[in-house]
Structure formats: C-alpha cells, structure tokens
N, C-alpha and C positions, 0 to 999 in steps of 0.2 A: 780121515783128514777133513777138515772144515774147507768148503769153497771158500775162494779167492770175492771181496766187496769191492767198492770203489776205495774205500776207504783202508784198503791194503797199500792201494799202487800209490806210486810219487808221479808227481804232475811232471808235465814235459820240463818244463824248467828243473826240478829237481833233480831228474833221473839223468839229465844231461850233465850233472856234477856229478855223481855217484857213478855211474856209467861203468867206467873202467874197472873199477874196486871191484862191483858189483857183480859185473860179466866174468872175473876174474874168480871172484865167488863160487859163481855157479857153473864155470868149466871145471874147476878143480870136483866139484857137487856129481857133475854127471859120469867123469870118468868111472866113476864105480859105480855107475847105473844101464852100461850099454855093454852090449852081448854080440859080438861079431858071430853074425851066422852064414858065412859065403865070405868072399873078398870084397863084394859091392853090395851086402844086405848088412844091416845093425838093426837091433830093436835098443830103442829109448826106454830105458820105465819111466815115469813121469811123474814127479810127484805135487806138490803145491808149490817148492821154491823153485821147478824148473818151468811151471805154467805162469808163475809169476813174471819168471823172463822172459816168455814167449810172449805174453802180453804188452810188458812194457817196453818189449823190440819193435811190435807190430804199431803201437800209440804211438811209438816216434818215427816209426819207417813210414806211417802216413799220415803223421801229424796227426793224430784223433784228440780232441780234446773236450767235445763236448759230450755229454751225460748220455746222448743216447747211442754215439757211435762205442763210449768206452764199456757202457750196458752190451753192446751187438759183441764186444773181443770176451767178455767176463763169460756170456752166454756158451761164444763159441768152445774157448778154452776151459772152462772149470766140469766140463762131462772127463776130463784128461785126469781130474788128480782125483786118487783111490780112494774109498772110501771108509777102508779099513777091513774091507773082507774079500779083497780084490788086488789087483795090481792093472797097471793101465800102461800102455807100451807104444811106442808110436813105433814105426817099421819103418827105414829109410834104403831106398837105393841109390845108392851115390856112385858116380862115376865122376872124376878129376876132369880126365881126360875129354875135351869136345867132343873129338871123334868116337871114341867109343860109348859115350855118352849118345848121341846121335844114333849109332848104330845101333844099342840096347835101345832107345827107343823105338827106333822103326821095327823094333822084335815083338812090341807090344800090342796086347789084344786088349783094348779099352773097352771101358761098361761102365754105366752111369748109374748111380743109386738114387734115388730119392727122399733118400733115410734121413735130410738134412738139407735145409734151404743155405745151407752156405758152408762150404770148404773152410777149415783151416789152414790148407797147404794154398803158398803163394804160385805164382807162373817163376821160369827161373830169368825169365826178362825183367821181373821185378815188379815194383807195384801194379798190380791190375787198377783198370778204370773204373770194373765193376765188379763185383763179386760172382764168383761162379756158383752157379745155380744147384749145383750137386757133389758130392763125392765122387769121385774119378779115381777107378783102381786098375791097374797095370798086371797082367800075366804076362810073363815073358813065358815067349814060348823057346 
C-alpha cells in the first residue's frame, strides 16, 4: 500500500462536513479488521483508510493545520499501513470501566523505548501539551 501525502487528507474545514459519513465509513471498515485476543486486549490491523482516520482525528483533535505539524501526524502514522508483504496491528487494552481501568493500570510494569521521538498514542485526559518523548509499553503482571 502506498503511504498516506498531504495531498490525501481534507483540510479541517472539509473533514468537519464529511466527518460523520466518513467515521461511519471506517467503523463499518474496521469491524472486520480486529481480533479479540482476552476480554480487555484487540489487535487493530491497520491499513491506509484506517491511518487516514487516525490522522485526520488527531489534525482536528488538535487543530494542526500547518505543513509542518501535518508532516510530524503523516511521519508518525504512515510506518502503520502495510506495505504489501506484511500486515501492521496496533494492540489495544481497553478497559470501560474507571475502576478497573485504574486497577489494570497500577498492575503495570512500564519501559520506555527510544525507538521513536514521539508516541502515536494520546494521554486518556486527552490532548497533551507536549508530545511524549518515547514509546511507553505496559506488561501487566
């Protein structure tokens, strides 16, 4: 699959009419792309129309509009869609629940990589001020 340009995505203005249709698109897209492995672990496959949405979630969840911040989402997300001889999966632990949420996290033994000056994955408070410095991987023990 060919990476994602500037010249894929809609500008904030447009993606804010399309939005709905669009998001509606790519829920129906991914249901047949995730893999319940546990009752709180799914693996995502990921392919170019679901890094497309991740992109133009993250451009309007922190208003990015200009050429070099929309360059830093395109950088981050497009190592995500396959290349044709691979498949590429994101791993999600979700928990609903606050509390147990909470509780699975203080279960967690944290380690910081350096394989990557910036995180894809947001804070669950929502937008960060700043970008985190590293990949942050979770073993529950």
């Amino acid at each position: 699959m060919t990476q994602l340009t500037r010249e894929d995505l809609y500008s904030l203005e447009e993606y804010s009419t399309i939005r709905p249709d669009f998001r509606t698109q790519v829920m129906a897209h991914k249901k047949d792309r995730q893999l319940a492995i546990g009752p709180n672990a799914t693996l995502y496959f990921e392919d170019r129309l679901t890094m497309q949405y991740q992109i133009q979630e993250m451009l309007r969840i922190e208003r990015i509009f200009e050429v070099a911040g929309i360059e830093e989402e395109l950088q981050t997300y497009n190592p995500l869609i396959p290349d044709g001889s691979n498949w590429k999966a994101t791993f999600m632990i979700e928990y609903t629940d606050p509390d147990e949420r909470k509780a699975a996290l203080s279960r967690c033994r944290w380690q910081t990589s350096t394989r990557s000056t910036r995180s894809p994955m947001k804070t669950w408070s929502g937008k960060p001020k700043t970008r985190p410095p590293r990949f942050i991987f979770c073993g529950l023990s």
